[in-house]
Z-matrix of the N, CA and C atoms (Angstrom, degrees):
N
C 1 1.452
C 2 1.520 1 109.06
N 3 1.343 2 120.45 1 137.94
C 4 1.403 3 116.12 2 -176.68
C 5 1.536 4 113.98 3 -111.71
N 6 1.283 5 89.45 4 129.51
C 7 2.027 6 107.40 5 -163.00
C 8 1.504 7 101.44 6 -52.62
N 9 1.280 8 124.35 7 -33.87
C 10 1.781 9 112.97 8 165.47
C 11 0.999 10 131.70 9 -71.37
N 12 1.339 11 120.94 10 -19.70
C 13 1.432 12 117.11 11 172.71
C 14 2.144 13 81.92 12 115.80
N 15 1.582 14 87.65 13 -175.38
C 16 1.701 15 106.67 14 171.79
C 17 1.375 16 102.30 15 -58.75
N 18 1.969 17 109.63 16 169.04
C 19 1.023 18 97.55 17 154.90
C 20 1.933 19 120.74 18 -108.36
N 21 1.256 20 113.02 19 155.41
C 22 1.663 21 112.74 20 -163.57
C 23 1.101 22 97.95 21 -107.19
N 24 1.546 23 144.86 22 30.63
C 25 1.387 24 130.47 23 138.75
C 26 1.696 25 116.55 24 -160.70
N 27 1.142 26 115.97 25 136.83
C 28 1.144 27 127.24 26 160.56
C 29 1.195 28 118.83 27 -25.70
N 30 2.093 29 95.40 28 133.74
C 31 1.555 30 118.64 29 -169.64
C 32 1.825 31 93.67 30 -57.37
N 33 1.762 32 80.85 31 148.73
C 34 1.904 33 91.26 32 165.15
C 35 1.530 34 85.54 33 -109.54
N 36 1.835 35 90.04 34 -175.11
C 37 1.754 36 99.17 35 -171.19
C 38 1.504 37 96.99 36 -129.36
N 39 1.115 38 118.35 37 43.00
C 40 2.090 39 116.43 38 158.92
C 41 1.209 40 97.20 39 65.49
N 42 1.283 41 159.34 40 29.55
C 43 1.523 42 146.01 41 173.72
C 44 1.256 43 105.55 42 92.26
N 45 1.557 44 142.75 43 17.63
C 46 1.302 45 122.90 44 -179.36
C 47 1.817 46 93.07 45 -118.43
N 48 0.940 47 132.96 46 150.83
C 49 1.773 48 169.21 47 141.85
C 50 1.711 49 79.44 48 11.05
N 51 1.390 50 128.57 49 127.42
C 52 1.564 51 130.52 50 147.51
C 53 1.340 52 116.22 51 -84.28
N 54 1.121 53 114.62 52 -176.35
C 55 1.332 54 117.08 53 -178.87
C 56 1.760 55 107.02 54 -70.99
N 57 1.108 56 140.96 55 -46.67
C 58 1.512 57 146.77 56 163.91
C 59 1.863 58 109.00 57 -43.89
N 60 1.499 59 107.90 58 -25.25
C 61 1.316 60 99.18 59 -164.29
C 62 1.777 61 117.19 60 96.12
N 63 1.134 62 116.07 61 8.08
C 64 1.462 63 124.09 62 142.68
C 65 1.065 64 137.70 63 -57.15
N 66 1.322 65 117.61 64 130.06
C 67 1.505 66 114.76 65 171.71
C 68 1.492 67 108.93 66 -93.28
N 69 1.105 68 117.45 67 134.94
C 70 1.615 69 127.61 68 -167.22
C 71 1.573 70 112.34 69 -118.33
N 72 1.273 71 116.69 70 152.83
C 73 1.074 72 147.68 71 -161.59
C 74 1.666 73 123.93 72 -95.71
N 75 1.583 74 120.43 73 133.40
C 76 1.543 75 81.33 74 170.78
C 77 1.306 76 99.60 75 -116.13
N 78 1.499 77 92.90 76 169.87
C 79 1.849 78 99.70 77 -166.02
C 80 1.529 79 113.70 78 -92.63
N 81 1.278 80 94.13 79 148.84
C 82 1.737 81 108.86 80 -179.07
C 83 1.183 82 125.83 81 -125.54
N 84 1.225 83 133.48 82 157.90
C 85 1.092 84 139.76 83 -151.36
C 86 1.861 85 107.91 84 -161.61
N 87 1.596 86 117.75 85 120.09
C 88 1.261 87 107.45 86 176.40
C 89 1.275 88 103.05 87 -139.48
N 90 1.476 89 102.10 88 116.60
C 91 1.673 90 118.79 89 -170.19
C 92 1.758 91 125.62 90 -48.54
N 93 1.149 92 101.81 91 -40.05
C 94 1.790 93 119.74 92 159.26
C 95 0.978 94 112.07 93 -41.52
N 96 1.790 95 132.36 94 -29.69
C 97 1.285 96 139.68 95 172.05
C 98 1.770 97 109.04 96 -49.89
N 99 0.841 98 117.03 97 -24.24
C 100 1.360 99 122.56 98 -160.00
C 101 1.681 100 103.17 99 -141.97
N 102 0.998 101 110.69 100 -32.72
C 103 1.452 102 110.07 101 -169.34
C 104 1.787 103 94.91 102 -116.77
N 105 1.229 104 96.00 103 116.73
C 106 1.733 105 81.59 104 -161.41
C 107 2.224 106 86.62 105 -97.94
N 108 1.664 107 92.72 106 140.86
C 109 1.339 108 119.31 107 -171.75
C 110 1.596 109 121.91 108 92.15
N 111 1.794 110 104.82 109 -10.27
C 112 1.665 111 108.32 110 170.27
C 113 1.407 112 99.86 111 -55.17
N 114 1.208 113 137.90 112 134.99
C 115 1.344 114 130.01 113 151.56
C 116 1.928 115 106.03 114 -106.26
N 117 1.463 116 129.40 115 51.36
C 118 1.000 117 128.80 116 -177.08
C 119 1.770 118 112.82 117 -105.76
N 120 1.230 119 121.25 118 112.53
C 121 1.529 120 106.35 119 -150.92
C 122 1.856 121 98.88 120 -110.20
N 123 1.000 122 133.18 121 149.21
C 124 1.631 123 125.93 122 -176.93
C 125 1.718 124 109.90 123 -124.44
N 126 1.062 125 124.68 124 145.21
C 127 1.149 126 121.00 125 170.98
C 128 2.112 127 106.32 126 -144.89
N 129 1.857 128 90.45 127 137.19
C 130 1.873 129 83.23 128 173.56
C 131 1.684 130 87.45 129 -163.32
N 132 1.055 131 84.29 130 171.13
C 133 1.808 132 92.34 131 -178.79
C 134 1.215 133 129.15 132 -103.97
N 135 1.595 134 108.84 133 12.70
C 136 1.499 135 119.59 134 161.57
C 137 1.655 136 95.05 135 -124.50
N 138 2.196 137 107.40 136 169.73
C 139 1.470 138 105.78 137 -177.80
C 140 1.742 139 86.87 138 -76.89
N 141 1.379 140 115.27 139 -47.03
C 142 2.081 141 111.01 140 -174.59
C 143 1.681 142 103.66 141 -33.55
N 144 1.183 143 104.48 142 -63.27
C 145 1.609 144 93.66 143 -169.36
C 146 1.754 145 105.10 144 -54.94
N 147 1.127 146 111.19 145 -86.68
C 148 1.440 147 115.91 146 167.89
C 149 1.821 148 118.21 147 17.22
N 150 1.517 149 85.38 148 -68.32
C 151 1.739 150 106.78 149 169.87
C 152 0.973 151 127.44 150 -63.04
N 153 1.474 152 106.48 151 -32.94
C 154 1.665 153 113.95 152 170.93
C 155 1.977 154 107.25 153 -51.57
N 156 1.309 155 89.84 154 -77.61
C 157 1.334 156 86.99 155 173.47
C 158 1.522 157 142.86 156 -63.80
N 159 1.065 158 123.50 157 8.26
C 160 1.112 159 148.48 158 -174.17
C 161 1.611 160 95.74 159 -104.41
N 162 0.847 161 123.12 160 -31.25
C 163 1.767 162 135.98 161 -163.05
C 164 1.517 163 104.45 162 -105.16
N 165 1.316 164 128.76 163 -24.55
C 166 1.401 165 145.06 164 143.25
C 167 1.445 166 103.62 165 -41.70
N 168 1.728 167 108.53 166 -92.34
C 169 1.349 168 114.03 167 -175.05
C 170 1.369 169 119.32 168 -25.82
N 171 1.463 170 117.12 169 -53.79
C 172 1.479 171 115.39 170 -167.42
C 173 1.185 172 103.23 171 -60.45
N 174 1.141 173 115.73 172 -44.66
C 175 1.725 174 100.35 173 -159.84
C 176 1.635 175 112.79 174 -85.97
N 177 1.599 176 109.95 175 -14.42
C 178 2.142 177 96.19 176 177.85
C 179 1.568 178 92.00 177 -103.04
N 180 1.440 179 121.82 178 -25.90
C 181 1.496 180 98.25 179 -176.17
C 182 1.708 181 120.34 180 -94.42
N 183 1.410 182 105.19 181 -33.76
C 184 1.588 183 89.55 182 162.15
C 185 1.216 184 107.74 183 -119.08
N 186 1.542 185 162.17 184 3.25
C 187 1.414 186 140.26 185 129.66
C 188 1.212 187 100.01 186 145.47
N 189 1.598 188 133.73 187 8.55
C 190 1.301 189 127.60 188 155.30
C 191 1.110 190 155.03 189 -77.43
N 192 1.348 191 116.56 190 104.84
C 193 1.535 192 135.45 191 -157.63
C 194 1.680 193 93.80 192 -78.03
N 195 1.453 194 117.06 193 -52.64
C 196 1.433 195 116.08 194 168.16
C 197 1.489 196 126.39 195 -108.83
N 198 1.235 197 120.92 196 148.77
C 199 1.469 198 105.30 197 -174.01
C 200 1.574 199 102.97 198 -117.36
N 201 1.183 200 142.77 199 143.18
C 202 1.263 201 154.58 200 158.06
C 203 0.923 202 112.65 201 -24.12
N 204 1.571 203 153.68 202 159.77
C 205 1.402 204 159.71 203 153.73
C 206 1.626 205 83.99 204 -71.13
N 207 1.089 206 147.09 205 -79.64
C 208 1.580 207 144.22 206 -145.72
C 209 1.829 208 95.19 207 -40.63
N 210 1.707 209 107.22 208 -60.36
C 211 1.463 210 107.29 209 -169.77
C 212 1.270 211 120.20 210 -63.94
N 213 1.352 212 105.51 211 -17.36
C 214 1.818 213 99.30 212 175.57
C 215 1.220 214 116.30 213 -105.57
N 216 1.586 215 112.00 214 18.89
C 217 1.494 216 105.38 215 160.30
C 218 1.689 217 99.94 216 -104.09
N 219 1.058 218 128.36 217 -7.36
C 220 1.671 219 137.73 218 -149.22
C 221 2.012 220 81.43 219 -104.29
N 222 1.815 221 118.65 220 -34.17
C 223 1.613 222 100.30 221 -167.61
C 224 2.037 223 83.98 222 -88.57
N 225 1.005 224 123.92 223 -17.08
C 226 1.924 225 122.99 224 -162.40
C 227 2.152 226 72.16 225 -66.71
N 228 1.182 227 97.04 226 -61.90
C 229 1.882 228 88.57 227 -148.73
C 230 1.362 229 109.90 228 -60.70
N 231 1.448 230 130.18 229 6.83
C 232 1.033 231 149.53 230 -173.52
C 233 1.437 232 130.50 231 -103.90
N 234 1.200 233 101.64 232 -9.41
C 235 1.624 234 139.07 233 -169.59
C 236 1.613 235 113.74 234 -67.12
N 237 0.962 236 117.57 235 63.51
C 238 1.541 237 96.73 236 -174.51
C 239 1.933 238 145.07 237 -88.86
């Protein structure tokens, strides 16, 4: 079971050409966003990876084994 929940949008591809002919993005994530004084910042080129590590952090640096539905919509809108 994955401590974030699903993921709610389609993989990007790190800056290289998608299948449409997009140039894509990779996604970021900065924990201070939500956790004000985390300065722990994440970057990957899918939202799964992203979450992965983001789902790491919570649980050895501030102690969450589970995370709230409120906070994991508060790190999604945060997503950049």
């Amino acid at each position: 079971m994955c401590l974030w929940g699903p993921r709610s949008a389609p993989p990007i591809c790190g800056g290289r050409a998608g299948p449409t002919g997009e140039v894509c993005q990779m996604k970021t994530f900065a924990c201070g966003a939500v956790v004000p004084g985390c300065t722990a910042e994440f970057a990957a080129e899918t939202e799964e990876g992203l979450f992965e590590q983001i789902a790491r952090h919570a649980r050895e640096e501030h102690g969450l084994d589970e995370v709230p539905e409120e906070l994991i919509r508060q790190v999604r809108a945060n997503i950049r």
